[in-house]
TORKEMAR-480254 format. One record per residue: residue number from 1; residue in one letter; x, y, z of N, C-alpha, C in turn. Coordinates in steps of 0.05 Angstrom, whole numbers, plus 32768, in hexadecimal, padded with zeros to 4 digits. Layout:
<recs>
+-----+---+--------+---------+------+---------+----------+-------+--------+---------+------+
!   k ! r ! n_east ! n_north ! n_up ! ca_east ! ca_north ! ca_up ! c_east ! c_north ! c_up !
+-----+---+--------+---------+------+---------+----------+-------+--------+---------+------+
! NUM ! a !      X !       Y !    Z !       X !        Y !     Z !      X !       Y !    Z !
...
+-----+---+--------+---------+------+---------+----------+-------+--------+---------+------+
</recs>
This chain:
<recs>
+-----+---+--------+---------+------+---------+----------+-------+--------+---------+------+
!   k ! r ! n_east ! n_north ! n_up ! ca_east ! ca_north ! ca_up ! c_east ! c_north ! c_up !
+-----+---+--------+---------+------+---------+----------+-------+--------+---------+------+
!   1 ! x !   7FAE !    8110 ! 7FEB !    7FAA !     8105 !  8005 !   7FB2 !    8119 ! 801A !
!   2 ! x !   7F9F !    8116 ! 802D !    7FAC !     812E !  804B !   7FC5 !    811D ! 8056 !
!   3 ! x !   7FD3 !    812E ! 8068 !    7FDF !     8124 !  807C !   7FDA !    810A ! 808D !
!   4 ! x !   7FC7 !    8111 ! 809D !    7FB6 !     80F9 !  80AA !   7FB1 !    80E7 ! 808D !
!   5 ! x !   7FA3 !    80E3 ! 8086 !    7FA1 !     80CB !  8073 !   7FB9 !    80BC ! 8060 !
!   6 ! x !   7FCE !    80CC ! 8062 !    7FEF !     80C7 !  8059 !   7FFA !    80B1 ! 8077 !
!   7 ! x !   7FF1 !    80C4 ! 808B !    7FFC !     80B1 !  80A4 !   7FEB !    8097 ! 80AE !
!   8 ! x !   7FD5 !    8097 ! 80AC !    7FC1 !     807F !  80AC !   7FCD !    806A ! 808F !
!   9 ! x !   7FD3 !    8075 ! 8078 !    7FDD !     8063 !  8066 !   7FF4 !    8050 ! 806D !
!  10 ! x !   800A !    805D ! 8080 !    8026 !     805A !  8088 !   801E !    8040 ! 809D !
!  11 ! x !   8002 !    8048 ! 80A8 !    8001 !     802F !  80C0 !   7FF4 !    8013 ! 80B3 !
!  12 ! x !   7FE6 !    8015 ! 809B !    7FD7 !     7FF4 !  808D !   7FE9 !    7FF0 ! 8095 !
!  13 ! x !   7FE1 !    7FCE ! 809C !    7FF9 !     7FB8 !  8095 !   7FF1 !    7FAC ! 8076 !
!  14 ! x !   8003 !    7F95 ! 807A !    8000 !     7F8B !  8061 !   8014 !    7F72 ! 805E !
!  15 ! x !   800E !    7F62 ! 804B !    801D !     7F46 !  8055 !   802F !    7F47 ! 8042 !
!  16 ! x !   804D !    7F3A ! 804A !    805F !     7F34 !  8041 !   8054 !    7F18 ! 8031 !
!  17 ! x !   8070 !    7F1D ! 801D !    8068 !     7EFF !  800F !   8073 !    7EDC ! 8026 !
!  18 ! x !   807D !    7EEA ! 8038 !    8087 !     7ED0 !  804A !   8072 !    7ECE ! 8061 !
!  19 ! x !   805C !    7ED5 ! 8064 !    8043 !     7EDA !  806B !   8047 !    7EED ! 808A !
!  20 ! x !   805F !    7EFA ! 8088 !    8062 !     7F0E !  80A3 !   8049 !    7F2C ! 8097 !
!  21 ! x !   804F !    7F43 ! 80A8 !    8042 !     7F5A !  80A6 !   8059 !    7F7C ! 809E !
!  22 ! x !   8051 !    7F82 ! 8090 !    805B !     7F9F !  8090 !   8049 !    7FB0 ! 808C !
!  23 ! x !   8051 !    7FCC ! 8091 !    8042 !     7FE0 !  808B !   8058 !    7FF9 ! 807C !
!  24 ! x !   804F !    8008 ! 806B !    805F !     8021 !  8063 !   806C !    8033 ! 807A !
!  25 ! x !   8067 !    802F ! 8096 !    8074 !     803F !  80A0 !   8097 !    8035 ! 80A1 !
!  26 ! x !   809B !    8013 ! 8099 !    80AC !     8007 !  8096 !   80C5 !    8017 ! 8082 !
!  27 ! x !   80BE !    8028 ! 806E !    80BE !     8039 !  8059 !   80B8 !    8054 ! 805B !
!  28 ! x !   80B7 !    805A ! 8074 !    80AF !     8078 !  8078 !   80C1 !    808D ! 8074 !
!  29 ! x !   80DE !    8087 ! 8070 !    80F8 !     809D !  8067 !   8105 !    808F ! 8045 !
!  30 ! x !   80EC !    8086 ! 803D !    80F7 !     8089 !  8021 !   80DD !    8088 ! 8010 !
!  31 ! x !   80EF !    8092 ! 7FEF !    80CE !     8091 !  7FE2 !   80C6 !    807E ! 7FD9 !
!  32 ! x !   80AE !    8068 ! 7FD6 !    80A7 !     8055 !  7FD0 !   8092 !    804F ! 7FB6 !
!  33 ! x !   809B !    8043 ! 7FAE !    8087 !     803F !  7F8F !   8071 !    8022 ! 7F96 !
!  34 ! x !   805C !    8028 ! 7F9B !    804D !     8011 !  7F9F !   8041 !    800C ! 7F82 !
!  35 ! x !   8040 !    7FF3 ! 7F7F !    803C !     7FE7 !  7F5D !   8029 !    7FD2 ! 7F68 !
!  36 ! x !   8013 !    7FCB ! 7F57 !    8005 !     7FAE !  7F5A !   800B !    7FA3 ! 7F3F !
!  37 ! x !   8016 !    7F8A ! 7F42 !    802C !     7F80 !  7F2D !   8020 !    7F68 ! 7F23 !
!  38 ! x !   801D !    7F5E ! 7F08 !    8016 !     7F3E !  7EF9 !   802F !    7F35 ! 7EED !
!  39 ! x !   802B !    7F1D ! 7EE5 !    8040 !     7F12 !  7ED9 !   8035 !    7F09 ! 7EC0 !
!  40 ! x !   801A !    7F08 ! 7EB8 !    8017 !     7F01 !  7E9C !   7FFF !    7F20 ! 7E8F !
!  41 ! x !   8011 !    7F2D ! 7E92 !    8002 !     7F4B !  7E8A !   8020 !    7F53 ! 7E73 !
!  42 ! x !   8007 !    7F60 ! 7E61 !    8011 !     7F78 !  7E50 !   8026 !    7F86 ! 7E51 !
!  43 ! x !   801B !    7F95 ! 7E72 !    8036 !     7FA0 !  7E84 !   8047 !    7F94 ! 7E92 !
!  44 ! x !   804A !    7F76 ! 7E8D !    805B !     7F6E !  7EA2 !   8079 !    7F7E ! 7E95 !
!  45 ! x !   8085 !    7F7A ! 7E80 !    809A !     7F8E !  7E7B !   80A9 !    7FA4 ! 7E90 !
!  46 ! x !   8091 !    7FAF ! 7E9A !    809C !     7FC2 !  7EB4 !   80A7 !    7FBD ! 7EC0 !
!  47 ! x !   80A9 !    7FA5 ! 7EC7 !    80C0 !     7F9A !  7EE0 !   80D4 !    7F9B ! 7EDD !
!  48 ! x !   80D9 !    7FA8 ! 7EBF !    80F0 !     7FA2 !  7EC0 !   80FB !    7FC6 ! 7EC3 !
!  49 ! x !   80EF !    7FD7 ! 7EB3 !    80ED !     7FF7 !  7EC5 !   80F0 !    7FF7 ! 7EE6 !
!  50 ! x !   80E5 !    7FE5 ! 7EED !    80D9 !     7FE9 !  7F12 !   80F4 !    7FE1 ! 7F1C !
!  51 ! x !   8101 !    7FD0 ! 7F0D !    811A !     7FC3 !  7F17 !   812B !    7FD5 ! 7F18 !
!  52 ! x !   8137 !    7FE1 ! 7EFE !    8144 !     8000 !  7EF4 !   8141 !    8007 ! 7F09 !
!  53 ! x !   8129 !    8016 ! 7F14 !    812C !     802A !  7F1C !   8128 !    801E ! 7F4A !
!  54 ! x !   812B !    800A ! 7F4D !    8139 !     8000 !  7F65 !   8152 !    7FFF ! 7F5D !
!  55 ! x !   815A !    7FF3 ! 7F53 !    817A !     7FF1 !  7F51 !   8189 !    8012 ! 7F4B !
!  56 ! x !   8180 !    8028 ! 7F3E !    8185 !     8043 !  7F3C !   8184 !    8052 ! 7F59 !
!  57 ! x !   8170 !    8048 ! 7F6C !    8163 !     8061 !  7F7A !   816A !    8050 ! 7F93 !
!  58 ! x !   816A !    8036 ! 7F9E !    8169 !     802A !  7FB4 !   817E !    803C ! 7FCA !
!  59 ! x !   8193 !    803E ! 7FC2 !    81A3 !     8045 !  7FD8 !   81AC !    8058 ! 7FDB !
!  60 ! x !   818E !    8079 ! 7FCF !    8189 !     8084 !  7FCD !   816E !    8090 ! 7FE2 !
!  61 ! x !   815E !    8078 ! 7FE8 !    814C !     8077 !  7FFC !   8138 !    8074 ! 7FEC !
!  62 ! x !   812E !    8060 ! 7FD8 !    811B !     8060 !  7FC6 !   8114 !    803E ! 7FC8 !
!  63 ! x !   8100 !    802F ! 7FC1 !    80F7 !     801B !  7FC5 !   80DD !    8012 ! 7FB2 !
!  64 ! x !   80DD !    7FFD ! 7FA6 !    80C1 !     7FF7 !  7F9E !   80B5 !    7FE4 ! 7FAF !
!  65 ! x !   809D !    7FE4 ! 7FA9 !    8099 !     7FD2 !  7FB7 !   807C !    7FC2 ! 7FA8 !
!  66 ! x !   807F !    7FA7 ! 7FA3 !    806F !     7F9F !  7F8E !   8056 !    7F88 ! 7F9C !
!  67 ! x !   803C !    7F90 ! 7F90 !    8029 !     7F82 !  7F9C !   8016 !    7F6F ! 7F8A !
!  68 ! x !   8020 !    7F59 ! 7F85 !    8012 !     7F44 !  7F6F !   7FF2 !    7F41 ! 7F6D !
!  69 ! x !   7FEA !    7F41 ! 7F5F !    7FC9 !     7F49 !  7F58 !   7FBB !    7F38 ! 7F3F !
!  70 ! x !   7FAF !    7F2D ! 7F4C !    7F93 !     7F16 !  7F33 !   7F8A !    7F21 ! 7F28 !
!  71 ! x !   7F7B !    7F3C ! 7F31 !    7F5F !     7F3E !  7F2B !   7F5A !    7F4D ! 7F12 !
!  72 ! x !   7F72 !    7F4B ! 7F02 !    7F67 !     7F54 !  7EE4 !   7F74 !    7F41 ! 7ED0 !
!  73 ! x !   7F5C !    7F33 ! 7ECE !    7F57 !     7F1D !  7EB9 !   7F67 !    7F02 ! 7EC4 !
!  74 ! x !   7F71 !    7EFB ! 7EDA !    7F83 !     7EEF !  7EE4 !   7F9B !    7EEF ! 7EDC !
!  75 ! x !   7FA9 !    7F06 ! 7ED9 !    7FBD !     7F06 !  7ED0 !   7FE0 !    7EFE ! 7EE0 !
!  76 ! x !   7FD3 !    7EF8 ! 7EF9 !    7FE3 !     7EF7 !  7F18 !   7FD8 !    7EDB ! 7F20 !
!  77 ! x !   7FD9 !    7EBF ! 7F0E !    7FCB !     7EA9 !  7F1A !   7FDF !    7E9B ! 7F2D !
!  78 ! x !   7FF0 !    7EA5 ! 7F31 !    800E !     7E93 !  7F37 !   8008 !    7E99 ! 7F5B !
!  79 ! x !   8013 !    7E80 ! 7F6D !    8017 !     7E8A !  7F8D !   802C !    7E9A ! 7F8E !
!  80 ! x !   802E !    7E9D ! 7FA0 !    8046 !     7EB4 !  7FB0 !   8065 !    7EA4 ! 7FA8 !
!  81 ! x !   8060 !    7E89 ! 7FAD !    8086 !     7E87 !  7FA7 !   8088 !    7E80 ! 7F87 !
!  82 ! x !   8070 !    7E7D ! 7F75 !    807A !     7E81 !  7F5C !   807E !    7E9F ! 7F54 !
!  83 ! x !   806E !    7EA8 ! 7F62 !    8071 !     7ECE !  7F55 !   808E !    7ECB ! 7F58 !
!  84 ! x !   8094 !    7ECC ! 7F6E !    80AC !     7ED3 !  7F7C !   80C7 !    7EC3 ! 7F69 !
!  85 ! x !   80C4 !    7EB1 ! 7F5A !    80D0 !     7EA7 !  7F56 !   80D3 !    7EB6 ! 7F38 !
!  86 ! x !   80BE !    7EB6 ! 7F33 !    80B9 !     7ECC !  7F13 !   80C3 !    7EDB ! 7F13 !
!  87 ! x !   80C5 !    7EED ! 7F26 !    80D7 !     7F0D !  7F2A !   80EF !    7F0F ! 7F2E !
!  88 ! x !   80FA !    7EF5 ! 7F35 !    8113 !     7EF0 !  7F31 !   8125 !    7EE7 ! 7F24 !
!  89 ! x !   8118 !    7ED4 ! 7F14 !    8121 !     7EBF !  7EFC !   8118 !    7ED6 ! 7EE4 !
!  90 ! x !   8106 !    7EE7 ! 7EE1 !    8106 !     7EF0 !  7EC6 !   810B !    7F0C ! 7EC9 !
!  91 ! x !   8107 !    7F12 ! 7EDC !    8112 !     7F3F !  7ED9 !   8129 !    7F43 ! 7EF3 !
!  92 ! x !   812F !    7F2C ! 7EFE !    8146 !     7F38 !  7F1C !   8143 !    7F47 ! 7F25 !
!  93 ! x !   811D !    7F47 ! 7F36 !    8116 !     7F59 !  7F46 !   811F !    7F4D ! 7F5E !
!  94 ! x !   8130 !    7F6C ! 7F6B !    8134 !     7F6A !  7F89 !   8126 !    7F7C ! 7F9A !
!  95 ! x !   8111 !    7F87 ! 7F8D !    80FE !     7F96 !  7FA2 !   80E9 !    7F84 ! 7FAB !
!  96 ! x !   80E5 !    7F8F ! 7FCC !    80D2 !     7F81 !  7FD6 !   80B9 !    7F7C ! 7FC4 !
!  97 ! x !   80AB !    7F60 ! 7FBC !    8093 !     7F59 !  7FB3 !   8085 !    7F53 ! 7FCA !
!  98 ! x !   8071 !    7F56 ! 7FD1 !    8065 !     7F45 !  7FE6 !   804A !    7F38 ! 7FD6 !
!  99 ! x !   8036 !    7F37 ! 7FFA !    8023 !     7F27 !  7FF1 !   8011 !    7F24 ! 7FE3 !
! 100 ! x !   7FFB !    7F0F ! 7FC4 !    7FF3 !     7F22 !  7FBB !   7FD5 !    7F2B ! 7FC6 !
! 101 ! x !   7FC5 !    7F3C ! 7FB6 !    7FB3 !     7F52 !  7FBF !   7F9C !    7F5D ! 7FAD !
! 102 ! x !   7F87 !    7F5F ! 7FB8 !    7F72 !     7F70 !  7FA2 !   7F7B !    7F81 ! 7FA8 !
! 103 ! x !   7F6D !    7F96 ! 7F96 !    7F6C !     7FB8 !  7F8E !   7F5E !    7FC4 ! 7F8D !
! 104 ! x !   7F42 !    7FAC ! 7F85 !    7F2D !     7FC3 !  7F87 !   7F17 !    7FAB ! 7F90 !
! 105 ! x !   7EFD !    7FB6 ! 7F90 !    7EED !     7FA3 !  7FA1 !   7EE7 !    7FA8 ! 7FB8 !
! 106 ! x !   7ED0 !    7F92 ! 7FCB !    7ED1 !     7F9D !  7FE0 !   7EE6 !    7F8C ! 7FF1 !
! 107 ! x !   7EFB !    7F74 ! 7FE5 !    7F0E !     7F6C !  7FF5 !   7F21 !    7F79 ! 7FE8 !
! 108 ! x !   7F29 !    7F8D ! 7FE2 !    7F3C !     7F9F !  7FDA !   7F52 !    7F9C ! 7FF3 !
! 109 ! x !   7F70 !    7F9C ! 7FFB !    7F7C !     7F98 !  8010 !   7F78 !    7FB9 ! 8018 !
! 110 ! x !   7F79 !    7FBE ! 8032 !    7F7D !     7FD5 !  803C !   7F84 !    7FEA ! 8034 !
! 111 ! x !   7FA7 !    7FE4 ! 8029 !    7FB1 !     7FF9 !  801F !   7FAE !    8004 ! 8002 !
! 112 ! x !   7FA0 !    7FFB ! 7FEE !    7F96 !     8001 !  7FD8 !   7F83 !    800D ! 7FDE !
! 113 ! x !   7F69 !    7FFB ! 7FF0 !    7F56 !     801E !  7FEE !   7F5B !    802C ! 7FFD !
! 114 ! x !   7F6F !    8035 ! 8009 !    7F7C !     8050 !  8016 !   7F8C !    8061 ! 7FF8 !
! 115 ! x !   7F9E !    804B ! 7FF0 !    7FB3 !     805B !  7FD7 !   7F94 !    8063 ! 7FBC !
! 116 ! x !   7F85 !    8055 ! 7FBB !    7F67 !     8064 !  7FA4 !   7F60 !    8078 ! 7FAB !
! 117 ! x !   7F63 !    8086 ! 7FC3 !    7F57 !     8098 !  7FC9 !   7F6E !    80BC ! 7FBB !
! 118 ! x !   7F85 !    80B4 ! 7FB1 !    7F90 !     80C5 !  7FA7 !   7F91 !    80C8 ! 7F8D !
! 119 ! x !   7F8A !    80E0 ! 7F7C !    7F92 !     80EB !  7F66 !   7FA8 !    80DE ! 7F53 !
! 120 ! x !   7F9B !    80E0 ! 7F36 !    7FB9 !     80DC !  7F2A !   7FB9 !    80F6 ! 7F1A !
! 121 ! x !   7FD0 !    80F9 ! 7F08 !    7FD5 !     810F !  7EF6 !   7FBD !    8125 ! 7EED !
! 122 ! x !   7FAB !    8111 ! 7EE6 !    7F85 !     8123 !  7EE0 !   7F7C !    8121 ! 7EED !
! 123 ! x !   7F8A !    811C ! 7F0F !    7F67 !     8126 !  7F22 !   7F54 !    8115 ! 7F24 !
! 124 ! x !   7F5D !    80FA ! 7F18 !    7F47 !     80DF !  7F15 !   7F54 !    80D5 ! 7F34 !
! 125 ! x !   7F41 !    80C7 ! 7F45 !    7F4C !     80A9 !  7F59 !   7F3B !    8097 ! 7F4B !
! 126 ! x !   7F35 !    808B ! 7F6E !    7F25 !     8071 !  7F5F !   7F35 !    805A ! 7F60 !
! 127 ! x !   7F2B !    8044 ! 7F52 !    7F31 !     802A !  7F51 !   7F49 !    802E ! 7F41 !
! 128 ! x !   7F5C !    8011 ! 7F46 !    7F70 !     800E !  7F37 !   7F61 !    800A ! 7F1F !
! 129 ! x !   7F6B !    8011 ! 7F03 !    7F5E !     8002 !  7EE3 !   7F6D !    7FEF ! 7EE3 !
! 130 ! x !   7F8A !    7FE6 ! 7EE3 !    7F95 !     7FD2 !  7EDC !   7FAF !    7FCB ! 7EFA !
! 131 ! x !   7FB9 !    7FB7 ! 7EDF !    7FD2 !     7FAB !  7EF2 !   7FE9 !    7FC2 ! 7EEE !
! 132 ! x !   7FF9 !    7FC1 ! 7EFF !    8017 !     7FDC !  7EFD !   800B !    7FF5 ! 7F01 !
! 133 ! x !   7FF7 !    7FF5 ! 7F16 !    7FEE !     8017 !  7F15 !   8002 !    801D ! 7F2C !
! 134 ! x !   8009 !    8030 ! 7F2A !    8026 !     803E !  7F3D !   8018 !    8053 ! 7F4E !
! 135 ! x !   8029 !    804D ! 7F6B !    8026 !     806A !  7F7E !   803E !    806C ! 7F85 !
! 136 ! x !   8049 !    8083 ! 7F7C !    8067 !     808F !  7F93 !   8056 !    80A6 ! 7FA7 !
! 137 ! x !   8064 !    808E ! 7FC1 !    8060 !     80A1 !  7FDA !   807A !    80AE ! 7FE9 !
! 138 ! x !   8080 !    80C0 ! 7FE8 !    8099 !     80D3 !  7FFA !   8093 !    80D6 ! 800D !
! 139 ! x !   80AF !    80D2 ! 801D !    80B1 !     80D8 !  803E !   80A1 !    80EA ! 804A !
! 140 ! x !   8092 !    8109 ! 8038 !    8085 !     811A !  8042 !   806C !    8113 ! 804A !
! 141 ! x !   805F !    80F7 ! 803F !    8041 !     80EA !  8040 !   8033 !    80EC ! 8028 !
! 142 ! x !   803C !    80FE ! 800C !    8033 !     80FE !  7FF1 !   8035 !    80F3 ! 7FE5 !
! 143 ! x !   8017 !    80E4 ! 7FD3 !    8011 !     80D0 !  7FC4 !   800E !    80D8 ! 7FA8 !
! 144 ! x !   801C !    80C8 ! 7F8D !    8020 !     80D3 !  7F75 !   8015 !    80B7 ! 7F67 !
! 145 ! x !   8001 !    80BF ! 7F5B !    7FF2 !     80A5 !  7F55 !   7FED !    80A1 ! 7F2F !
! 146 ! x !   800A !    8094 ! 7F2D !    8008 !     808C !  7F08 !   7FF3 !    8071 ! 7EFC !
! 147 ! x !   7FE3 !    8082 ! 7EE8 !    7FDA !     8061 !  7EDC !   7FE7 !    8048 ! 7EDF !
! 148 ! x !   7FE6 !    8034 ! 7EC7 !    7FF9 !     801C !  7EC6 !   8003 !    8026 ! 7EAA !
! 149 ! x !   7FFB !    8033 ! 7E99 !    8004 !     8033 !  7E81 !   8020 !    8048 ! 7E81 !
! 150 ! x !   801F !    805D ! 7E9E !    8036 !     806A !  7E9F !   8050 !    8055 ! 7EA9 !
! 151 ! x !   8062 !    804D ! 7E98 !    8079 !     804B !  7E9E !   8088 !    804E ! 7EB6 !
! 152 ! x !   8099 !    8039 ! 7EC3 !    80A4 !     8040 !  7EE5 !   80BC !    8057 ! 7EDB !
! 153 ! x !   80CB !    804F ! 7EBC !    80DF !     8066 !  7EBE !   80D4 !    8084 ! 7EB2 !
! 154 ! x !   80B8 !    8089 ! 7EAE !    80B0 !     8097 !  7E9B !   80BF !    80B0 ! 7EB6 !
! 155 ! x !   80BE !    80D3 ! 7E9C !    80C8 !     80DE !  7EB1 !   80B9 !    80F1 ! 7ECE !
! 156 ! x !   80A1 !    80F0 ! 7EC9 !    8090 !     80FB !  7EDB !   8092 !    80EC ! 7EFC !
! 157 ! x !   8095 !    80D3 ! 7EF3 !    80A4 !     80C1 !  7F0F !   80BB !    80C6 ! 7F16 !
! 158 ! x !   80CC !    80BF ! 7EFD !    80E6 !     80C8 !  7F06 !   80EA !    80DA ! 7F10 !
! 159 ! x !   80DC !    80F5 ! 7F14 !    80DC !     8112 !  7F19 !   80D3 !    8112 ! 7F36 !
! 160 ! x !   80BD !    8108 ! 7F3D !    80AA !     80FD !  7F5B !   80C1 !    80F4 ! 7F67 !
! 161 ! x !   80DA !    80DD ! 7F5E !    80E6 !     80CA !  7F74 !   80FE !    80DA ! 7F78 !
! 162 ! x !   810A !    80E5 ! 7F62 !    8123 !     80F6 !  7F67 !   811C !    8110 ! 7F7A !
! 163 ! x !   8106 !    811C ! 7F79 !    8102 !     8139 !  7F8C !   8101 !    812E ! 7FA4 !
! 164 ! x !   80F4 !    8115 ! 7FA7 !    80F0 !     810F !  7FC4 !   8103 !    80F7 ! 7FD5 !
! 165 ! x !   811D !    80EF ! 7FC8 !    8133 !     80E4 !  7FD4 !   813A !    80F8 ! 7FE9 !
! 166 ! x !   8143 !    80DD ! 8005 !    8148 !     80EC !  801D !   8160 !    80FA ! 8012 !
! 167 ! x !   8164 !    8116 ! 8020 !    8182 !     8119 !  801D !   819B !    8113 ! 8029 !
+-----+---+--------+---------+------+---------+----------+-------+--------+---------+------+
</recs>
């Protein structure tokens, strides 16, 4: 992603799960892991990695930030205060979840088809494939865009969030 399209990313909004608004510029001096998250997926397991690594990095200047998602195979059928209640009762997530969201489509929320438009490891964008596809974005405006099958503690992330903690 350019500069400009790093800073146009920072301005989407996007809805909280208590139906207010944020945008990444909210998050603009730390690095952020954006995840679109299910609760009856394969990968749901990751939450519990995603958790790890908030509770490791938070007060560090690091953050996830998790965005609940249907649209593969319905795997996300639950409203907002059962998610919410899921992420707490079964993995003691305390990173922000918000509201949930398509990914791809043409009602895709904003900030997904802004974050598709970046590269992952091979140079592929494009549509999300699944649920838990990962972007760490750093304070610099650079977007690091993991499948879902890469791991939140795998170390190529780990490597992305540790270089780019404020100092």
């Amino acid at each position: 992603m350019t500069e400009a399209t790093a800073t146009d990313l920072r301005s989407i909004p996007f809805q909280t799960a208590d139906g207010g608004t944020a945008t990444l510029a909210d998050y603009s001096d730390q690095v952020v892991l954006v995840v679109n998250v299910a609760s009856k997926c394969g990968l749901t397991p990751q939450y519990e990695q995603l958790e790890q690594l908030q509770r490791a990095y938070a007060d560090r200047g690091f953050t996830v930030l998790g965005f609940p998602c249907n649209q593969f195979m319905g795997q996300e059928p639950g409203s907002i205060d059962e998610i919410l209640e899921y992420c707490s009762m079964t993995w003691g997530v305390s990173f922000p979840v918000f509201d949930k969201v398509k990914v791809n489509g043409g009602k895709a929320a904003p900030l997904y088809k802004a974050l598709k438009e970046a590269d992952d490891v091979e140079g592929k964008g494009g549509r999300i494939q699944w649920n838990f596809e990962k972007f760490v974005l750093t304070p610099t405006g650079e977007v690091h865009r993991f499948r879902p099958n890469t791991k939140p503690d795998d170390p190529a992330i780990v490597e992305v969030i540790e270089e780019n903690l404020p100092r």
